[in-house]
Backbone as a chain_set.jsonl record, in Angstrom:
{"seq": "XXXXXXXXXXXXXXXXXXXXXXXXXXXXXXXXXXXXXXXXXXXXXXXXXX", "coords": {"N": [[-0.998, 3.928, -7.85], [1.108, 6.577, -8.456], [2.05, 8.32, -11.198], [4.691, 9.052, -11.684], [5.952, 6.89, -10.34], [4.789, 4.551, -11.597], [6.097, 5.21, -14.271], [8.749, 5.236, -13.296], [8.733, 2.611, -12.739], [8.019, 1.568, -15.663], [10.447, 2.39, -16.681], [12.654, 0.584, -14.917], [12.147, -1.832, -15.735], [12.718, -1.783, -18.329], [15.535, -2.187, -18.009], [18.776, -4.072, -18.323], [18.695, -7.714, -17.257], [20.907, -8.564, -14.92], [21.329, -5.323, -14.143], [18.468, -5.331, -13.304], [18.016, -6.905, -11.077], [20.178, -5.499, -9.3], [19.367, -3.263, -8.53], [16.442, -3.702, -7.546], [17.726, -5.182, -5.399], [18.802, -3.012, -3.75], [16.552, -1.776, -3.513], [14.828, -3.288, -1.55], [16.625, -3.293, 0.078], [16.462, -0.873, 0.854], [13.931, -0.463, 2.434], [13.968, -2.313, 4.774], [13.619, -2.844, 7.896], [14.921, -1.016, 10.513], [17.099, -1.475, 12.71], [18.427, -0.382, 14.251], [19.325, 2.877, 17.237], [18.846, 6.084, 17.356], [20.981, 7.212, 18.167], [23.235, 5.156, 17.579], [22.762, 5.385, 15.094], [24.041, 7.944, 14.694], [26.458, 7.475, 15.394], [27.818, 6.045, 13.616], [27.83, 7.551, 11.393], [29.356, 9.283, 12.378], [31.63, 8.288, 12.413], [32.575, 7.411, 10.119], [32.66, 9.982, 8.478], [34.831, 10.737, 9.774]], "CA": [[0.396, 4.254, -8.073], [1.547, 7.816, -9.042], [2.739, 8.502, -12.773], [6.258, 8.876, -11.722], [6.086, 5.479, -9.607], [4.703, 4.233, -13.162], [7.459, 6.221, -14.995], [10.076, 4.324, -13.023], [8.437, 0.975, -13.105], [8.605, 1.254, -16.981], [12.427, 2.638, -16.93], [13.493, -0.26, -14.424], [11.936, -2.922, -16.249], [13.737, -2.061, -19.399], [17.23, -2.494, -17.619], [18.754, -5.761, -18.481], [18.188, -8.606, -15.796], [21.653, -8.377, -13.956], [20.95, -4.116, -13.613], [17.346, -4.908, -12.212], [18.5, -7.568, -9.988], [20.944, -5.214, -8.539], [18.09, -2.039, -8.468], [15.749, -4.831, -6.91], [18.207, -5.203, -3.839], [19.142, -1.895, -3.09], [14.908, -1.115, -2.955], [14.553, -4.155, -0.656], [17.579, -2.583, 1.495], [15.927, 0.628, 1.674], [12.84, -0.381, 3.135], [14.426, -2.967, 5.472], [13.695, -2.542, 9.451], [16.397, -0.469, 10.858], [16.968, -2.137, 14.454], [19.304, 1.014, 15.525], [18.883, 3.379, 17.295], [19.207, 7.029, 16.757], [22.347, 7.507, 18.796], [24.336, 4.302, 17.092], [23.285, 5.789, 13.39], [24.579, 9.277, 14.592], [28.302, 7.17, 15.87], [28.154, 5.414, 12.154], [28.036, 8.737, 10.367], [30.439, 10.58, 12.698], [33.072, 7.413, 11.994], [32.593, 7.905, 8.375], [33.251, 11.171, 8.224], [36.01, 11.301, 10.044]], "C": [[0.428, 5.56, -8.878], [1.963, 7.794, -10.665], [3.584, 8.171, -12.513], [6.676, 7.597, -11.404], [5.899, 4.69, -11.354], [5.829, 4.228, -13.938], [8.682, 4.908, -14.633], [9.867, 2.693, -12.999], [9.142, 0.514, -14.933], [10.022, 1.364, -17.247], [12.961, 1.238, -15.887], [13.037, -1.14, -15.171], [12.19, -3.103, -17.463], [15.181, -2.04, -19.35], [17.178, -3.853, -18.098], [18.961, -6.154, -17.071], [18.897, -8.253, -14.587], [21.237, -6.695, -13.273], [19.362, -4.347, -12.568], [16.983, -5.819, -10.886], [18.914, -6.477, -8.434], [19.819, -3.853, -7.625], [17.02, -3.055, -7.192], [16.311, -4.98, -5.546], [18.632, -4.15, -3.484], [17.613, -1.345, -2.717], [14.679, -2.481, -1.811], [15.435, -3.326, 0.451], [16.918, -1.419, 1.776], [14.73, 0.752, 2.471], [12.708, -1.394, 4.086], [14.292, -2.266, 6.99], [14.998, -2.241, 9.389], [16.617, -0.756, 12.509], [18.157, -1.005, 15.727], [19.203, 1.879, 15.897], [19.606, 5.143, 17.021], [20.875, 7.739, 17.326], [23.542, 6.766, 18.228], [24.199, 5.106, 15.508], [24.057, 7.14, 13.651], [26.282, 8.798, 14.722], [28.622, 6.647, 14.311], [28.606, 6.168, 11.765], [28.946, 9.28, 10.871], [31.689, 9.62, 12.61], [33.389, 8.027, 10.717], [33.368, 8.781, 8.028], [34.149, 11.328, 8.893], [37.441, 10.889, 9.654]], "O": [[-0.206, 5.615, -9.931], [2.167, 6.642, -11.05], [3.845, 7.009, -12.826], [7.624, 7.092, -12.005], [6.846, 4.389, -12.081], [6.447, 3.199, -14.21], [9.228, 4.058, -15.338], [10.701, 1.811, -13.203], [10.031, -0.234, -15.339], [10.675, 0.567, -17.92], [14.019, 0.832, -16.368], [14.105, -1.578, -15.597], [12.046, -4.216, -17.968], [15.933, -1.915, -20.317], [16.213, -4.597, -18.275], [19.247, -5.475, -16.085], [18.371, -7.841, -13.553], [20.875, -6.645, -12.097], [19.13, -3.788, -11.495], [16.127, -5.647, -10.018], [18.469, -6.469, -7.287], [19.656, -3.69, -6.415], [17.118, -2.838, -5.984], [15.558, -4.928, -4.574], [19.078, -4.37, -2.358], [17.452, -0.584, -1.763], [13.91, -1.977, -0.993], [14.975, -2.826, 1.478], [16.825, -0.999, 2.93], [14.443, 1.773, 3.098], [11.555, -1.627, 4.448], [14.855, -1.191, 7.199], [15.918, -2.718, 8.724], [16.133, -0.005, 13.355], [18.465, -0.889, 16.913], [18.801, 2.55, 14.947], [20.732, 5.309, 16.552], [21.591, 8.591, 16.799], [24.659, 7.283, 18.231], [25.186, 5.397, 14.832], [24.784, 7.473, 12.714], [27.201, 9.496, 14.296], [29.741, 6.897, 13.863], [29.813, 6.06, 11.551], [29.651, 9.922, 10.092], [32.791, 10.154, 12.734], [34.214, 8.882, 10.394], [34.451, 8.663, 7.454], [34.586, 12.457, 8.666], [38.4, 11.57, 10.019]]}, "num_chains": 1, "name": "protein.A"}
């Protein structure tokens, strides 16, 4: 593991519980299979924004 990876281990694990709960599921979501393909994420983003 890198320093910085380190770095942020030590800074998340002095959040209190509820903050590293919430930290905890947004890193699970980000490395979650993405089952769509590149044409449906391009219709997501161009809803969004419009």
């Amino acid at each position: 593991m890198s320093l910085s990876s380190v770095y942020l281990a030590e800074e998340a694990l002095a959040l209190p519980a509820a903050e590293r709960e919430t930290l905890a599921r947004l890193l699970l979501a980000s490395v979650a299979p993405d089952e769509r393909t590149d044409d449906e994420i391009r219709a997501e983003l161009k809803s969004r924004l419009a």
